[in-house]
Residue frames relative to the residue before (quaternion, step in Angstrom):
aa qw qx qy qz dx dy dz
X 1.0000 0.0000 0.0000 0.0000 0.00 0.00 0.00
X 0.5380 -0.5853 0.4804 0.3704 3.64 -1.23 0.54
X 0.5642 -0.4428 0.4559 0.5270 3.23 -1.55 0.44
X 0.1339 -0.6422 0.6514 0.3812 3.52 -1.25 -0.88
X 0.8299 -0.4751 0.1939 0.2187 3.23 -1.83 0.75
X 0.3899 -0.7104 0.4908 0.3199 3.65 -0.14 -0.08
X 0.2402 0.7723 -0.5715 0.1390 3.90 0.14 0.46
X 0.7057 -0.4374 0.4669 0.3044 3.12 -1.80 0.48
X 0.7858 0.3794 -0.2794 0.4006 3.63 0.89 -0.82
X 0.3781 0.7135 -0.3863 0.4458 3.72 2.09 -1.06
X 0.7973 0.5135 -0.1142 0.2959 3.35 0.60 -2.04
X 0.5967 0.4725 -0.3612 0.5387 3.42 1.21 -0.73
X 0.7582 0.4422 -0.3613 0.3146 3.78 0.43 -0.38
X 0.5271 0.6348 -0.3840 0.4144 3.03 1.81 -0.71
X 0.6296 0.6083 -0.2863 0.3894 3.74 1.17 -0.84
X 0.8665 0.2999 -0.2780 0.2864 2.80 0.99 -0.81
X 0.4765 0.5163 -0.3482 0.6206 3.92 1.63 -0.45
X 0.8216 0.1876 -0.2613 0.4706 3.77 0.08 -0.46
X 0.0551 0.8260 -0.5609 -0.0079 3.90 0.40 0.91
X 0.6775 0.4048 -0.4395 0.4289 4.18 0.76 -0.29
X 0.5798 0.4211 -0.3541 0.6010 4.36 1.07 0.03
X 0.4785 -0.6466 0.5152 0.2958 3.66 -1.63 0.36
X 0.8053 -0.3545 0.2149 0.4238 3.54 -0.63 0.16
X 0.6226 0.6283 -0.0489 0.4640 2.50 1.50 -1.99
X 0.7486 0.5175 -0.1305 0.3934 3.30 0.55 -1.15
X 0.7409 0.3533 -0.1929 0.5376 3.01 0.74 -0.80
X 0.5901 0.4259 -0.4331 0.5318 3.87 1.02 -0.27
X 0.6874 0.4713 -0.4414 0.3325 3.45 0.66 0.28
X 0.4909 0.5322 -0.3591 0.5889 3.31 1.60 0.62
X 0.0682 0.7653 -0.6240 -0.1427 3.86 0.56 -0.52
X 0.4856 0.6910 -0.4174 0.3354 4.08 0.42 -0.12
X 0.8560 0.2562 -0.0027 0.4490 2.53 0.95 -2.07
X 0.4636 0.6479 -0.3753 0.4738 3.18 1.63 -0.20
X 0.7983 0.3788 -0.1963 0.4251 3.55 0.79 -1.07
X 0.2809 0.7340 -0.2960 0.5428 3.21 1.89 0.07
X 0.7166 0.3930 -0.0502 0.5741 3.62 0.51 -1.53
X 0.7550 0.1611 -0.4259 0.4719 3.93 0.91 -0.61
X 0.6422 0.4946 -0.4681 0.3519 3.66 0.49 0.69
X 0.5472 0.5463 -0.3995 0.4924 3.21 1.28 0.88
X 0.7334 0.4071 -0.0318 0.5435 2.54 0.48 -1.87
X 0.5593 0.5577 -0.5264 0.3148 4.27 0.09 -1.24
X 0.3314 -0.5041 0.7448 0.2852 3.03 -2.14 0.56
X 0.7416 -0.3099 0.4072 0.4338 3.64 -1.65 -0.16
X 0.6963 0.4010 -0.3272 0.4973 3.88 1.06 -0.73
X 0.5567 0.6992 -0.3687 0.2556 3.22 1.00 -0.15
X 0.6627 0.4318 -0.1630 0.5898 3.05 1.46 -1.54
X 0.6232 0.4263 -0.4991 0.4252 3.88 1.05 -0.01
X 0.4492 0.6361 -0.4306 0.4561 3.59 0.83 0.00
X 0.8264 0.2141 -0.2053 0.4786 3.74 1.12 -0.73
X 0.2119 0.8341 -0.4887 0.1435 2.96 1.50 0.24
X 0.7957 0.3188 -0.0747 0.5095 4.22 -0.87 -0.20
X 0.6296 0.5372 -0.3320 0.4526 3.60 1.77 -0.17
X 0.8346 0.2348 0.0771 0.4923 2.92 0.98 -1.79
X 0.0443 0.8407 -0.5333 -0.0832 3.62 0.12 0.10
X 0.7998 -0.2351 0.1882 0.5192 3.49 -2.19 -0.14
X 0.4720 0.8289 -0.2821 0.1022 3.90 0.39 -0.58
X 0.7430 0.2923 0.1386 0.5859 2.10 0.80 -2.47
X 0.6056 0.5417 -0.4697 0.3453 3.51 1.42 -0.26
X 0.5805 0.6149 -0.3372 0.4137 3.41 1.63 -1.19
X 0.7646 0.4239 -0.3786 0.3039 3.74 0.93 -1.01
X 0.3068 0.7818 -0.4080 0.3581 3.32 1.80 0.04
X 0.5296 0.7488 -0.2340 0.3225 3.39 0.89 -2.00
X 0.8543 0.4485 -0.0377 0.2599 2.95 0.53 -2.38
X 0.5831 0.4396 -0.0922 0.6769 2.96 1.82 -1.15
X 0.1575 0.6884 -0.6952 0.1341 4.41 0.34 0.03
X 0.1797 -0.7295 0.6462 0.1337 2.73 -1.65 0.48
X 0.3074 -0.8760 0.2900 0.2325 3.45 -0.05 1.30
X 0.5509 0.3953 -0.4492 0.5818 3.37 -1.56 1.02
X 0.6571 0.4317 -0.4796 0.3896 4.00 0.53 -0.07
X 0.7642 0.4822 -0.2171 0.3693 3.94 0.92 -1.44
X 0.3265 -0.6402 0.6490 0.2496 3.66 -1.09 0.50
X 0.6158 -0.4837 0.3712 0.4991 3.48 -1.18 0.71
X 0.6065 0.6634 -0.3324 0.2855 3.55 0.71 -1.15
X 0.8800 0.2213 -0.1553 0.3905 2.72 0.37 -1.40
X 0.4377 0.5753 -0.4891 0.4881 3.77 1.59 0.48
X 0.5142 0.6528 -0.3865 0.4000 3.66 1.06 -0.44
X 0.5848 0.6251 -0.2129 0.4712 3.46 1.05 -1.91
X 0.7267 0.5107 -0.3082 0.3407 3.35 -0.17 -2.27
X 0.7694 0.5379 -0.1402 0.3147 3.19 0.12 -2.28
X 0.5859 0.5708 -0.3076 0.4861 3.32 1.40 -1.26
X 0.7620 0.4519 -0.1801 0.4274 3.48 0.54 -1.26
X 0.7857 0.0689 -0.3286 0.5195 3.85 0.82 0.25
X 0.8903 -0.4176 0.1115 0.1434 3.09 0.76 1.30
X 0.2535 0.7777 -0.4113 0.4023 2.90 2.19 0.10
X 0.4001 0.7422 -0.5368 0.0305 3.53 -0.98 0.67
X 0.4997 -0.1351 -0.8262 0.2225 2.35 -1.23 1.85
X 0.5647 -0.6520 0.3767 0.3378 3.61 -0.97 0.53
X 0.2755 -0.8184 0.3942 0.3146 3.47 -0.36 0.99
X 0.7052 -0.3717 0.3635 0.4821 3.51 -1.01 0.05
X 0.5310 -0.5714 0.5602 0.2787 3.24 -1.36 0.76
X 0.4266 -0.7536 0.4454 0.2275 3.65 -1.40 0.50
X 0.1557 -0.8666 0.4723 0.0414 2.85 -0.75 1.05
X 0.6624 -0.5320 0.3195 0.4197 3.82 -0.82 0.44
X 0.3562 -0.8531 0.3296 0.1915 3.57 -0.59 0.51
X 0.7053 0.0960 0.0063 0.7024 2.93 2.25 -0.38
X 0.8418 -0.4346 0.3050 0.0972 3.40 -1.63 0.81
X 0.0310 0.8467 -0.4601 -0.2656 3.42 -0.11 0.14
X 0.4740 -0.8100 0.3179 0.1348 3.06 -0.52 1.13
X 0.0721 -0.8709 0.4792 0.0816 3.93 0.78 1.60
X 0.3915 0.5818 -0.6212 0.3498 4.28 0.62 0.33
């Protein structure tokens, strides 16, 4: 996926759905960032990316998830909306982290 842009309006959402990564940081992921605004986003959120992001980049999200970000819900929604059908299982982590 392309980077996306850095704006005043990108940034204010990035603060707020991704509050434990800087702004910065986390727009340098755009996967997982958009990952987090299809969970997490209010309706102003996604108008904030309106003309930025579109059905595409949300579907290529989908493909690429990063697991532990989607609620069933919203994987229901997303998948519904670009067409995913049958919906595939959310992703899930494949291994432990290992706290010794």
């Amino acid at each position: 996926m392309k980077p996306l842009p850095i704006t005043p309006e990108i940034l204010n959402v990035a603060r707020r759905v991704v509050w434990f990564n800087t702004p910065e940081e986390e727009l340098a992921d755009p996967v997982h960032f958009l990952a987090h605004v299809m969970t997490f986003g209010t309706p102003e959120d996604l108008k904030a990316l309106q003309g930025i992001v579109g059905n595409d980049e949300f579907c290529e999200v989908l493909e690429h998830a990063p697991p532990g970000v989607f609620d069933v819900r919203s994987w229901a929604y997303w998948n519904l909306k670009c067409g995913r059908q049958p919906i595939p299982p959310l992703p899930i982590r494949t291994r432990l982290l290992d706290l010794t």
